[in-house]
N, C-alpha and C positions, 0 to 999 in steps of 0.2 A: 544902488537899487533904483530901477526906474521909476516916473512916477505915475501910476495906474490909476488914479483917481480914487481910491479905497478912503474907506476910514481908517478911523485909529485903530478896530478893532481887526478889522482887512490888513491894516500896514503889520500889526503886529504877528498875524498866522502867516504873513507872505515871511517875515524874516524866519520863525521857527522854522518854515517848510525850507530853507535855506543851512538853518544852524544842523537839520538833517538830513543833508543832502546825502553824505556816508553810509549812514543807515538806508537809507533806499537803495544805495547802488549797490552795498552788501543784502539787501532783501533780492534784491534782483537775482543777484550771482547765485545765491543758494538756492532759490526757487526755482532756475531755470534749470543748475544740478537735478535736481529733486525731482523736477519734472521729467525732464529728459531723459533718464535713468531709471524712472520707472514705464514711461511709454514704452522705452524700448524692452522692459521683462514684457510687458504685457502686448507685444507684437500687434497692436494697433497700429494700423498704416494710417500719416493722418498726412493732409494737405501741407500746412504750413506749424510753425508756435513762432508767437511774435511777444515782444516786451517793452515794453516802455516805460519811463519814468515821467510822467507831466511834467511840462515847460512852465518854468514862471510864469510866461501870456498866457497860457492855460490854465492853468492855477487864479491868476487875477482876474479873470474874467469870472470866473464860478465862484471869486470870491466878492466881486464885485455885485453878484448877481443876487446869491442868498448864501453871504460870510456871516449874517444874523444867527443861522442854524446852528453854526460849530462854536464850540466852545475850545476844542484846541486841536492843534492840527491831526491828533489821531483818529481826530471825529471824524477826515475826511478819509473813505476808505478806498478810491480809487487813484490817489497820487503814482503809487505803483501799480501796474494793472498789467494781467496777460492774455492770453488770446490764442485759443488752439482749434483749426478748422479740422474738421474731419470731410471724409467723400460720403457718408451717410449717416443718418438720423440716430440708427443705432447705437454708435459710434460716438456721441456726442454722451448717450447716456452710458456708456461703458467708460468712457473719462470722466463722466461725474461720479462714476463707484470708485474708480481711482484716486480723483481730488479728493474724498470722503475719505477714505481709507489714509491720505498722506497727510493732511490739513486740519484743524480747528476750523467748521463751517458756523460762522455767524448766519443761521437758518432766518431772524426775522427782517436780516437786509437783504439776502439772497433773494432772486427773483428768476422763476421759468415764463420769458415772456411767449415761450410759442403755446402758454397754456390760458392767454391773459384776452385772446381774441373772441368774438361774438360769435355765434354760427356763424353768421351770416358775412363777416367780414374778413381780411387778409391783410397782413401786414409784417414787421419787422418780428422776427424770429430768434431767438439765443435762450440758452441758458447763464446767468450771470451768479456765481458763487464770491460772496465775500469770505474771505480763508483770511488764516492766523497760522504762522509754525506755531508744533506745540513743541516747547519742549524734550518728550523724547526722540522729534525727528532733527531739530538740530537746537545745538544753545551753544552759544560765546557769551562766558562769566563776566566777558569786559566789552561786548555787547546785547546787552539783557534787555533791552529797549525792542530790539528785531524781535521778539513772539508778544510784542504788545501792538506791532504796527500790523495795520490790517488792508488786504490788498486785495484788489479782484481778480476774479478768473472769469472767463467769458470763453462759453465752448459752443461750438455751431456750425452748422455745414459749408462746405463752400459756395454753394446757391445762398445758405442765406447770407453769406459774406456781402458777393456780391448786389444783393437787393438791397444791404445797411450800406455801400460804398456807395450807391445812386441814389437812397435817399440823402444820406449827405452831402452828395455832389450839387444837387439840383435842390438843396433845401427845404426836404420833403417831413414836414415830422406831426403834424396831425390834417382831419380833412379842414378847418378853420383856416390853412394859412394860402391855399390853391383855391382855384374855382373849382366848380363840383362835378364839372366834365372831365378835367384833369385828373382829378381825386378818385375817378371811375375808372378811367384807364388804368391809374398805378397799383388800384388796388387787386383789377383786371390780372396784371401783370406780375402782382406778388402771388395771387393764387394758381396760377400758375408754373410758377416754382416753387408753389409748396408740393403741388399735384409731381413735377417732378421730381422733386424730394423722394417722396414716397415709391414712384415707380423705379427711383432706379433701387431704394432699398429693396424694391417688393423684387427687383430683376435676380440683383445679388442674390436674395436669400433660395429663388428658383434655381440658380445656376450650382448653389453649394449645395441642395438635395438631391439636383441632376447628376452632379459627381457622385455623390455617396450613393446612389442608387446604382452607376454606374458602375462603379467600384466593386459593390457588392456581386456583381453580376455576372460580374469578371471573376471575382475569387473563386463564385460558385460554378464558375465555367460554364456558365450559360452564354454563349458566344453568340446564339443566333438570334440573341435580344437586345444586341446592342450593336446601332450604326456605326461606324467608321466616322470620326471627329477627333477634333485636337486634344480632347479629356478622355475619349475611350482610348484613344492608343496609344499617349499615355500611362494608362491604365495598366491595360493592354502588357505595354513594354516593361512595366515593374513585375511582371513575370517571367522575364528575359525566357519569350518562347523560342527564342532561335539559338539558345546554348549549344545546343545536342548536335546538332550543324556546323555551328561553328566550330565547338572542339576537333570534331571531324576531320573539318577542313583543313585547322590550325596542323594536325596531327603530319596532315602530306608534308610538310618542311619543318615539323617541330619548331610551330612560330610562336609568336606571347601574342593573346589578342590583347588593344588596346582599345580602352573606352571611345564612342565615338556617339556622335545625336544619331536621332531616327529618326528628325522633324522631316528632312527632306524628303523622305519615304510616304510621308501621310497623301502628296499630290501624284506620288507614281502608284497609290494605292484607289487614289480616285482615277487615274490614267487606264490603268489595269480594270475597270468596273465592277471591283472588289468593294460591296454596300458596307457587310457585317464583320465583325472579328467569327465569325463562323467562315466566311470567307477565305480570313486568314487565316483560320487553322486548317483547311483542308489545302488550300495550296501547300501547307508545311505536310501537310500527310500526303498530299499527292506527286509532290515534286521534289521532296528531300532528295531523291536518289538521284535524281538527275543532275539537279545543283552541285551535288557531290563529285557525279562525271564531270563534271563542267569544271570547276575546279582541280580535279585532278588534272586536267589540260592547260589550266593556266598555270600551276603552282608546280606541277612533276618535275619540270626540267630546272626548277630556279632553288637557289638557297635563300627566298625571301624570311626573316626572321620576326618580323612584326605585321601582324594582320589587322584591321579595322573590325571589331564588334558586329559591323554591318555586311560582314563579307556574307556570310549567311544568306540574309534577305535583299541581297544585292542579287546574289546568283537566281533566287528563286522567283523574284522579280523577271529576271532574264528567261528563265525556262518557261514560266507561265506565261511572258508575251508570245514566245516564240510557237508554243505549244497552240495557241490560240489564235495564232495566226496574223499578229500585229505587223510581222516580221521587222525590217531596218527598220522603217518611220519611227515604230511603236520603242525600237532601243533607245535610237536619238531623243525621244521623247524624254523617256526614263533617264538617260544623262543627262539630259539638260537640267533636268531636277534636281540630281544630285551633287552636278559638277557646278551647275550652272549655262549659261549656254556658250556654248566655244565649237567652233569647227572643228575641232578635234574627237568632239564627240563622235561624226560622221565617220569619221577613221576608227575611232573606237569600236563603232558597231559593225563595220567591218571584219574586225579583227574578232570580237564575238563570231558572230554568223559562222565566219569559218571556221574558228575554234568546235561550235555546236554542231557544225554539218557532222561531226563523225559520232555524234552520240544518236544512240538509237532511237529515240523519241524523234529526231528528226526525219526520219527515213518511215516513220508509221504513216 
């Protein structure tokens, strides 16, 4: 063992923390089980989880520093420690119900530093939980010593990650140890990512009432109160409005429809200057029959047996450009969306065009 300059009482907790190196790394393995197996029931998306066991030079340094305090090495509660970032504030307190619910929480070491700040000031952020297994969540008869060792958990946003990784980068840890320009700026700069902290939860939580509101609006078929976006249509499409169409279609060659996205549809839907899902129901009442004609022309002569989901609002897409007067340009447009862009597209619109000349909507 190297020699750290400790006392006798230092040299002695450095070998314990040594004679239990097993027990930590089996504290590890089960905690991170246990962790990890429950984040994932409780569908919290989180940034990172990290674990570590303290390094001897870690260890002798903090014993070198105040090793007067412990009496043996269980007294020191962060030798094993973990570390779970979440994307929001929330999120941080929804894994402390978690760690609560999995863990024995030692409540008078535990500390919520984002609650520990002055009004007036800004600084390092986390919540830090010292935990224990209890018993009923795991026990080894022939290692009975793991639900006496006690380890941290430290859970926190990714901003305040980042704010704890520059203050220890750059040696930042009260205003006594910088001048007080410096001290201004940092402190400048953590309130500032506390302020973002806050807006992007404040963002989240606007965006998942905008859905549910959206949602609702959709079910009650109120279509002319909701824009055209990536969450109405969506929406929108979990009421598979273009069945009725489709089987239709499917019916001209007795094909199987097969699932297919509708993402690419949302930009031929902005191409088309379709605002609302009321937009898109009356194209579906105004042009079903044509789409229909229009398909009967592409599918009569063929034994095609598999159709795409989107045949539907492909063809009705095409009817309403043509109807409206986009002619070529406006197809090409619309393929290129769906296919992507290729030259092939321009031939393709061709081959439409003419297919449409002989349906009667064109000839009005």
């Amino acid at each position: 063992m190297e020699n750290y300059g400790l006392d006798l009482h230092g040299e002695m907790l450095l070998a314990e923390y040594h004679s239990q190196q097993h027990l930590y790394l089996q504290l590890q393995d089960v905690v991170t089980q246990k962790l990890g197996m429950q984040l994932k029931k409780s569908d919290i998306v989180i940034n990172s989880m990290e674990f570590r066991i303290k390094t001897e030079d870690s260890l002798a340094g903090k014993l070198k520093r105040k090793g007067a305090k412990y009496q043996s090495i269980m007294d020191i509660t962060d030798i094993f420690g973990a570390r779970i970032i979440t994307f929001y504030n929330e999120d941080v307190d929804r894994i402390a119900a978690l760690a609560e619910s999995l863990f024995e929480i030692d409540w008078p070491n535990s500390v919520d530093k984002r609650k520990m700040h002055e009004v007036t000031s800004f600084g390092y952020n986390s919540l830090h939980y010292i935990c224990r297994l209890p018993k009923t969540l795991y026990f080894d008869p022939e290692l009975p010593q793991l639900n006496e060792i006690r380890f941290e958990l430290q859970m926190r946003t990714a901003l305040q990650h980042v704010w704890s990784a520059i203050q220890h980068d750059i040696g930042y840890k009260s205003e006594v140890e910088i001048p007080q320009e410096y001290h201004r700026q940092l402190s400048r700069l953590a309130g500032m990512l506390e302020v973002a902290d806050d807006e992007f939860s404040r963002i989240r939580t606007s965006i998942v009432d905008y859905r549910r509101r959206i949602q609702k609006l959709v079910h009650k078929g109120l279509l002319e109160e909701v824009p055209i976006d990536g969450d109405s249509f969506n929406s929108y499409m979990s009421t598979r409005p273009f069945d009725k169409l489709n089987r239709k279609i499917a019916a001209i060659t007795q094909a199987e429809i097969q699932e297919a996205s509708f993402l690419p549809y949302l930009n031929v839907m902005r191409q088309l200057r379709l605002r609302t899902l009321g937009d898109i129901g009356r194209m579906i009442k105004e042009d079903s029959d044509d789409a229909y004609q229009l398909a009967l022309f592409q599918l009569g002569s063929t034994d095609i047996d598999i159709l795409s989901e989107t045949i539907g609002l492909q063809n009705l897409c095409i009817v309403h450009n043509l109807k409206t007067g986009r002619g070529k340009p406006g197809l090409v447009k619309i393929f290129d969306a769906i296919n992507g862009n290729h030259q092939q597209n321009d031939t393709l619109a061709n081959i439409v065009i003419e297919q449409a000349s002989r349906l009667s909507f064109m000839s009005k």
